[in-house]
N, C-alpha and C positions, 0 to 999 in steps of 0.2 A: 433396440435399447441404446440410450446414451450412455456413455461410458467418460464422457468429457468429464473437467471440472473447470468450476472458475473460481477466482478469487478477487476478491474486495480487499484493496490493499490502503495502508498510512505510511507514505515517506514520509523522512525527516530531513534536513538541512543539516541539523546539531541538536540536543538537548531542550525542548521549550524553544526551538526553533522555529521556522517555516516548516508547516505538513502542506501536505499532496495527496487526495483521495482519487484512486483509481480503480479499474475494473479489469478482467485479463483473463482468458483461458491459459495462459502459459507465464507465469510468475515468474520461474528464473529468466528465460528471454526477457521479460518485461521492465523486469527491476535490471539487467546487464544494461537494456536498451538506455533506462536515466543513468545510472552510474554512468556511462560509456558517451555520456550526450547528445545519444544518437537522431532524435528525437528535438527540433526546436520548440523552443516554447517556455512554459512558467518553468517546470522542474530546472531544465538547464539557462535556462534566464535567474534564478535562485539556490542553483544549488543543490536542491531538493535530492539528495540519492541513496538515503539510507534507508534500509527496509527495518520499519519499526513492530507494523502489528498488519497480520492478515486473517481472512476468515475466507474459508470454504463453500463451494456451493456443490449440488450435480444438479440446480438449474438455474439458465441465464438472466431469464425474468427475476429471481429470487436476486440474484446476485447483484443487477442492473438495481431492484431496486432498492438494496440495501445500500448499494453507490450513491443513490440519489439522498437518502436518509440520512448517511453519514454527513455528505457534502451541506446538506441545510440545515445543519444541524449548529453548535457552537464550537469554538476552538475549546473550550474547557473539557465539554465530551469529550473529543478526540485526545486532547491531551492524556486524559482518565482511561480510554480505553489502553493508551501506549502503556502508561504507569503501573495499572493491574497487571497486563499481560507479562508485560517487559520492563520491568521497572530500573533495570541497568543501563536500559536505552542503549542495548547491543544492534549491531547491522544486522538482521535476520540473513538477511540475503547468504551470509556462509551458512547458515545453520540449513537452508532450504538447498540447498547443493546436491548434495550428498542423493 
């Protein structure tokens, strides 16, 4: 039995900022790694390091291809999805700590 998770996550930059759709069995690592710029590339080339909105899997095909849905999908969606969930546009990333 798998007992993993993963998660389909939305950086933010700021506000109606630059997003960043990613994938990750380990979310606090994941999101430390862009905050912490550990990782070259778009997010630390932009900024991108605030955890705005994530969603859950216990499978990796489900999760991979909700990555890909998000990602081709429009900036307006993703904005919508931050808004509903999060519409303070707080950093998740402390809430996921704990």
């Amino acid at each position: 039995m798998n007992n993993r998770q993963y998660y389909v996550y939305i950086l933010f930059s700021k506000k109606n900022g630059t997003l960043y759709v990613g994938v990750t069995n380990n979310l606090v690592k994941r999101v430390w790694e862009h905050k912490n710029k550990v990782v070259e590339g778009f997010t630390q080339k932009y900024g991108v390091d605030k955890l705005g909105y994530y969603e859950v899997y216990e499978d990796i095909n489900s999760a991979i291809a909700r990555e890909k849905q998000l990602k081709g999908g429009n900036r307006k969606s993703k904005l919508e999805l931050i808004e509903l969930n999060n519409p303070d546009w707080q950093d998740l990333y402390y809430c996921i700590l704990d």
